[in-house]
C-alpha positions in Angstrom: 75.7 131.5 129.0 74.6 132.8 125.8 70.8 133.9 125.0 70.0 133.2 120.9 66.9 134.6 119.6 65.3 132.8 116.9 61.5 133.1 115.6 61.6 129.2 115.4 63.5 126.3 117.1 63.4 123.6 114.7 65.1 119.9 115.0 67.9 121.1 112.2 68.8 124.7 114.6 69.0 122.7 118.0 70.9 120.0 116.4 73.6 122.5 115.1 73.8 125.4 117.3 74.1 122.7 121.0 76.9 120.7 118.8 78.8 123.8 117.7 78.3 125.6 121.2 78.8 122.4 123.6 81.5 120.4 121.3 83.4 123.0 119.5 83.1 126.4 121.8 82.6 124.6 124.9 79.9 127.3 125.9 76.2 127.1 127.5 73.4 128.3 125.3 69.5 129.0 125.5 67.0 129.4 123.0 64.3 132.3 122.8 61.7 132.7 120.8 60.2 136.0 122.7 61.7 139.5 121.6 60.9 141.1 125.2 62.7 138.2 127.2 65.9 138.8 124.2 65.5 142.2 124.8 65.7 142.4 128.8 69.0 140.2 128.9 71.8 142.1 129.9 74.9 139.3 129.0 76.4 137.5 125.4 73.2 137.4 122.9 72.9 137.6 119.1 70.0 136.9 117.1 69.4 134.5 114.4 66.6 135.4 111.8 65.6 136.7 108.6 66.4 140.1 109.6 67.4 141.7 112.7 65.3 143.5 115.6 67.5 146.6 116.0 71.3 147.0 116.5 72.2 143.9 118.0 74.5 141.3 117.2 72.7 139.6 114.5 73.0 136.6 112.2 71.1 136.2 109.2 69.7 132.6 108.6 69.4 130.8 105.4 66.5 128.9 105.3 68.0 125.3 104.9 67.9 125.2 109.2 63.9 125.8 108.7 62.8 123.2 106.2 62.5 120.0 106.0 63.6 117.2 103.5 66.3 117.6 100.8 65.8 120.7 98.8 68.7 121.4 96.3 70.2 124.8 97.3 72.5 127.0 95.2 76.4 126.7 96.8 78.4 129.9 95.7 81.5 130.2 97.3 82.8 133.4 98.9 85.3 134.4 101.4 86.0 135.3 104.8 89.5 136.8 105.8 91.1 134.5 102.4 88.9 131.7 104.4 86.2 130.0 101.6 82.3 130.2 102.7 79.0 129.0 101.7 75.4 130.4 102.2 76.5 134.1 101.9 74.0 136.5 103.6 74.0 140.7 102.8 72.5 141.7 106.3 74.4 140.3 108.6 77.9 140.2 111.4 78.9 137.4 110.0 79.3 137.7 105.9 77.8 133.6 105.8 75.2 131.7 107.8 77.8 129.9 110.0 75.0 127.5 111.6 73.7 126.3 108.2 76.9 126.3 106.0 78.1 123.7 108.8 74.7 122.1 109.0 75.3 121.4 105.5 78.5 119.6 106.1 77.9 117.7 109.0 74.6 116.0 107.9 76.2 115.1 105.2 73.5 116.9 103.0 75.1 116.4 99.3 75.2 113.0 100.1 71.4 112.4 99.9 71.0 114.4 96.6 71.6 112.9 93.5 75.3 111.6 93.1 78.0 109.2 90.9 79.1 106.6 92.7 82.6 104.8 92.5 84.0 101.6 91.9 82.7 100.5 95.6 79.4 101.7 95.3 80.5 104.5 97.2 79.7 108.4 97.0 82.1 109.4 95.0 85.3 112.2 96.6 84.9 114.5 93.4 81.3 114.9 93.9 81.9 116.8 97.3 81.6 120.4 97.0 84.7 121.0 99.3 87.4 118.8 96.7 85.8 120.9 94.0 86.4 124.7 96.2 89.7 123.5 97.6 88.5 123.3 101.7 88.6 119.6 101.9 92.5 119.4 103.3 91.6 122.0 106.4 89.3 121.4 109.2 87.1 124.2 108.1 84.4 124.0 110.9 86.8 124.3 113.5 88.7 127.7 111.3 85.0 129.1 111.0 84.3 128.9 114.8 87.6 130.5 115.7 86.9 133.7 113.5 83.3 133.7 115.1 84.6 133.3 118.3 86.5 136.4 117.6 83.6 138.5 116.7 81.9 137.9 119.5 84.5 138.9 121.6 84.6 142.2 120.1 81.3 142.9 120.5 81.3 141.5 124.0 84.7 141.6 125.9 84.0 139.9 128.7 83.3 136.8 127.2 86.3 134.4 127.6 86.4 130.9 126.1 87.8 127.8 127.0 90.1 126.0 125.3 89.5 122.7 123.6 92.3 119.5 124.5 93.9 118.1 121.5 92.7 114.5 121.0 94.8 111.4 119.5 93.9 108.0 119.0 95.3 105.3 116.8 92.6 102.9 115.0 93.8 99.3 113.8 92.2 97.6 111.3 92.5 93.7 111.5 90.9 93.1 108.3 93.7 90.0 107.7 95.3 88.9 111.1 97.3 86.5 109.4 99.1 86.1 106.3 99.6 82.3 106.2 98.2 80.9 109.4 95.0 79.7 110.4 94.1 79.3 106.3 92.9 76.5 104.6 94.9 74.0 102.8 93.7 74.7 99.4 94.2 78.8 100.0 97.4 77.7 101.7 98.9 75.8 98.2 97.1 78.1 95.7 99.2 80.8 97.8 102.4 78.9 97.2 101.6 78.0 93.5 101.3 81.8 93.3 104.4 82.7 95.0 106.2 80.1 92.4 104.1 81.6 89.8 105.7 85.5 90.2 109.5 83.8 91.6 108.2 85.1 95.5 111.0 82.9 96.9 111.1 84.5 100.3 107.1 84.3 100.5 107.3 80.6 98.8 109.7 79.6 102.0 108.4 81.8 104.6 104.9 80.6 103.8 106.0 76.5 104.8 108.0 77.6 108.0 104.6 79.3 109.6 101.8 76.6 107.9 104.2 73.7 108.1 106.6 74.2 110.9 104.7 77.0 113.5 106.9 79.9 112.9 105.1 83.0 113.7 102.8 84.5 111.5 104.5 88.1 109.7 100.9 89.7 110.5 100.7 88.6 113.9 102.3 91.8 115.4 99.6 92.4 118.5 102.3 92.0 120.9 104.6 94.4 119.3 101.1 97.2 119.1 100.2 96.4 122.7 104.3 97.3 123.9 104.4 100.3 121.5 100.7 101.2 123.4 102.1 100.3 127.3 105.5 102.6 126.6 103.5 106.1 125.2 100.1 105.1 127.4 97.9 106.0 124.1 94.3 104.9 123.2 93.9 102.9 121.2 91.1 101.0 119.3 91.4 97.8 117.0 88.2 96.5 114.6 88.2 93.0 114.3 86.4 91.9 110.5 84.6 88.8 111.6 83.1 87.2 108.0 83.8 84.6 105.3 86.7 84.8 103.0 85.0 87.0 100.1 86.2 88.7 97.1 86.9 91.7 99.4 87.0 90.5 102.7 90.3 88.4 103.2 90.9 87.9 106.9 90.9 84.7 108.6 88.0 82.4 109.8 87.0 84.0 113.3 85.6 80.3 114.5 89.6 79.3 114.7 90.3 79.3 118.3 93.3 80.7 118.6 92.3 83.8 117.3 89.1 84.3 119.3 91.7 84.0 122.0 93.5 86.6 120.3 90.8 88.9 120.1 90.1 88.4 123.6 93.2 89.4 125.2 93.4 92.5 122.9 89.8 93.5 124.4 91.6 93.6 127.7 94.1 96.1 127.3 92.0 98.0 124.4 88.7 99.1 122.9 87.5 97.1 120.6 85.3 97.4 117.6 83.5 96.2 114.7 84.8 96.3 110.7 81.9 95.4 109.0 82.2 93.0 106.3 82.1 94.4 102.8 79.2 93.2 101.7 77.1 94.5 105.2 76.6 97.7 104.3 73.1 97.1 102.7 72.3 94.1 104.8 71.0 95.1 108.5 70.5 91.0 109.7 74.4 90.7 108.4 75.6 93.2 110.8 73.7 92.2 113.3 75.0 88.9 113.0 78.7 90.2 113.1 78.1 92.6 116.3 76.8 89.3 117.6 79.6 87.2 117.0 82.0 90.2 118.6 80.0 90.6 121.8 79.9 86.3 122.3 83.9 86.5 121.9 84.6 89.6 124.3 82.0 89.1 126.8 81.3 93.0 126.4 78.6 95.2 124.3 80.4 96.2 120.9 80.1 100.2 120.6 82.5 100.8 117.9 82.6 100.2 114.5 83.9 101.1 110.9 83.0 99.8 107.5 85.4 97.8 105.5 86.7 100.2 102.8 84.8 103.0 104.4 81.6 101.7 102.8 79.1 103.3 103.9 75.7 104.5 102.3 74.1 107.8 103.6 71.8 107.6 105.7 71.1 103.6 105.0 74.6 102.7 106.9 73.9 104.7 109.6 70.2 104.4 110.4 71.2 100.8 111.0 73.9 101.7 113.3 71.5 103.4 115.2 68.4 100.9 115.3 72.0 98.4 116.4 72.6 100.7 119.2 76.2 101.1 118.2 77.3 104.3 119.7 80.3 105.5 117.4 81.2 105.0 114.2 84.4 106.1 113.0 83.8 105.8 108.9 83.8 109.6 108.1 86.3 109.7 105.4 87.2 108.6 102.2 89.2 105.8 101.0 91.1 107.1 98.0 91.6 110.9 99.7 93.2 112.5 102.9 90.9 115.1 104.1 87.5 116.2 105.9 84.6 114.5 104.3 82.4 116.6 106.8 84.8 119.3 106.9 85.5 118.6 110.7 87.9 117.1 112.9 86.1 117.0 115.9 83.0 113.9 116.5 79.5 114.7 116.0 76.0 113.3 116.3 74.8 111.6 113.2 71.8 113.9 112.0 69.0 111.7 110.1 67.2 114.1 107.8 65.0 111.3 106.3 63.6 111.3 109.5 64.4 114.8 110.9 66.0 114.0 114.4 69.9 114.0 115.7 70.4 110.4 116.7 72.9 108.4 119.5 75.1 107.4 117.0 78.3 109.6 117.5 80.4 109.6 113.9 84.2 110.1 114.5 86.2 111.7 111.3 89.4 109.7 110.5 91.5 111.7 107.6 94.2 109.5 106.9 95.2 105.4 106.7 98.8 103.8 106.0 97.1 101.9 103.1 96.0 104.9 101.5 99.3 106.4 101.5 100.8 103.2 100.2 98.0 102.4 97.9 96.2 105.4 96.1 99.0 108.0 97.0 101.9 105.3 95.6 104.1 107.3 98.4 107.1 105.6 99.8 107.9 105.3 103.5 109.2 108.8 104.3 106.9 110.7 102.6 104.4 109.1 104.0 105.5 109.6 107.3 105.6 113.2 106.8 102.1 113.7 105.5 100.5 111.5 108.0 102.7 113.7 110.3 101.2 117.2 108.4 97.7 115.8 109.5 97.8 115.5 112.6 99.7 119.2 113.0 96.6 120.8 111.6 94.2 118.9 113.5 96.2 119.4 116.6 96.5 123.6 115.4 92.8 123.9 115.6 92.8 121.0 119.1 90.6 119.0 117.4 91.0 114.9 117.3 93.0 112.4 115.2 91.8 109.3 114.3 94.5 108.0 111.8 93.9 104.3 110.5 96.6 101.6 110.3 96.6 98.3 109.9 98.5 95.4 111.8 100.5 94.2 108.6 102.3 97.8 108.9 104.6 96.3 111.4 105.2 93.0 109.9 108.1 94.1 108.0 106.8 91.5 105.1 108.7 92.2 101.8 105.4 94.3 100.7 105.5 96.3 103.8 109.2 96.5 104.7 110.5 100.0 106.3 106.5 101.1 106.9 107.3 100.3 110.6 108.2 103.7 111.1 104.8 105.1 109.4 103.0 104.0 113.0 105.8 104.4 115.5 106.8 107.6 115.0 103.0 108.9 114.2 102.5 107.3 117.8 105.7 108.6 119.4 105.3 112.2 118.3 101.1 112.8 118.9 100.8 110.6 122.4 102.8 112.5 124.1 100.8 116.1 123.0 97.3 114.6 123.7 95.2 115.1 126.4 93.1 111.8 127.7 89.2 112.3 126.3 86.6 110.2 127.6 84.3 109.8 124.6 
């Protein structure tokens, strides 16, 4: 166990120094606030304060873990061993305030100042401080904590460490389960007017033999995810979106039958979840609605969920998650950008500064989707292959967890999505095989 002194134990402290310790170090610690009972302890201790008591091991805190609120802070970058940091302090064993710098990143702080938002109403990528001082492709947290891990093992040798497990689990999104089937006739003859329209002859033809003559649906590839899943004995997670046809939200009508039978059988070989529609993400009763309609076709409480188009809204999104009782959300990254929107790999507690308390809701960082590769990278199968490979090599470096997103149209082999097969299979046949089984 290690003893901390600190002349204060706020919400913010607790919240970061039990997730950094417990999650990431995998190491007991206690909280003093007396400088006798510091003092008298013989084992691992370092204090964290303005300024320290004598010539221990001492970290000096910036006062961000102290106040409440948003306050806008000064970020000037430094570094630490050619490793960029944030809240620099003179006095100290460490040349940054570890605790607050990731603080800072794991609440999501810049979010809830003033921002631009993009096309989707989103925060915006180029607002966040790590695109604009190059750390958003590294899990920074997790290269932070391995340096500190370091120090403290020089100062105290007979601390030892044990090692984190490397953590892989593929997320499907089934935000159109069907490319033909189960539509109505007038999207079903629009659809062909449009294949005529752009000479989509194979589309034109293939669209008749599945709404006319029952030939199975390109999109329907369940059965081929569920063998991939039974041969490499992976986890693996699919979110179901469960709304009317919108401008965004294209999937088919969930109150078809067959496909609530669909969704069914999946929930009993894997964990299911929630995509919330498009237009949820400022609409609590919406969501609520949609976790409804999930839990009435599974039989089971829905703890998962990820917004369509990662659009989320900080803390809005996730205070509703919460007052929902959903227990994991796996949003935490960007659309339009590979990388670490909270500068982590590794799930953490959703921190609601509005209201100054760490909350239930556990927020999973995915880094990486096929569509994104396909979509806003304009990369063609191989490439893409080997990035979403590249990925998961640095995650899996610093044995954190991968969460990359695919979609079930990536195995349909459609004209649109031909040769992408690989993109999933060999992502799952290379990381399965490496990761250990988490409970989470």
């Amino acid at each position: 166990m290690i003893l901390v002194y600190t002349p204060k134990i706020s919400s913010r402290l607790n919240y970061i120094f039990r997730h950094l310790f417990h999650n990431l170090m995998l190491e007991e610690i206690k909280f003093t606030t007396k400088i006798e009972e510091f003092i008298a302890y013989n084992g691992v201790k370092f204090s964290y304060a303005p300024q320290a008591l004598g010539g221990e091991f001492h970290i000096q805190s910036h006062p961000i873990l102290f106040q409440q609120g948003i306050k806008p802070h000064a970020i000037e970058f430094g570094f630490w061993d050619r490793e960029p940091i944030f809240f620099e302090v003179p006095h100290s064993d460490l040349p940054f305030d570890l605790f607050a710098a990731a603080f800072y990143l794991l609440s999501r702080y810049e979010e809830y100042l003033p921002h631009q938002l993009d096309e989707h109403e989103r925060y915006g990528y180029k607002n966040s401080l790590q695109i604009q001082h190059n750390i958003f492709n590294k899990p920074i947290l997790e290269i932070w904590i391995e340096k500190f891990k370091v120090k403290l093992q020089e100062r105290f040798p007979e601390l030892s460490f044990k090692e984190r497990q490397f953590y892989f689990e593929p997320l499907i999104n089934v935000s159109m389960a069907r490319l033909y089937q189960g539509k109505s006739f007038l999207r079903f003859l629009f659809g062909g007017f449009d294949d005529l329209l752009h000479l989509k002859i194979r589309h034109f033809w293939q669209r008749h033999k599945v709404y006319l003559f029952g030939k199975k649906d390109p999109y329907d590839t369940f059965d081929d995810i569920l063998s991939i899943k039974k041969k490499y004995k992976h986890p693996l997670t699919f979110f179901h979106l469960l709304t009317n046809y919108s401008l965004f939200d294209h999937n088919i009508s969930v109150n078809k039958h067959e496909y609530q039978s669909q969704i069914k059988f999946l929930a009993d070989y894997t964990e299911t979840g929630l995509l919330t529609s498009y237009y949820a993400v400022d609409n609590e009763e919406t969501i609520e609605k949609e976790v409804k309609k999930l839990e009435n076709i599974i039989h089971k409480p829905v703890e998962k969920v990820r917004a369509h188009f990662n659009r989320i809204k900080i803390p809005a999104t996730y205070q509703t998650y919460n007052d929902l009782e959903l227990k994991k959300d796996y949003s935490m990254g960007y659309n339009h950008k590979i990388g670490f929107r909270a500068g982590t790999s590794i799930p953490f507690k959703f921190y609601d500064i509005e209201n100054e308390t760490e909350t239930h809701l556990t927020l999973h960082p995915t880094v990486i989707s096929d569509v994104m590769l396909k979509y806003q990278y304009h990369l063609k199968p191989k490439k893409a292959l080997k990035i979403m490979l590249e990925e998961g090599k640095i995650i899996q470096q610093y044995k954190g967890h991968y969460y990359p997103v695919f979609h079930n149209f990536i195995l349909s082999d459609t004209r649109e999505w031909r040769k992408w097969h690989n993109l999933y299979t060999e992502t799952i046949k290379h990381f399965a095989k490496h990761a250990e089984t988490y409970h989470h």
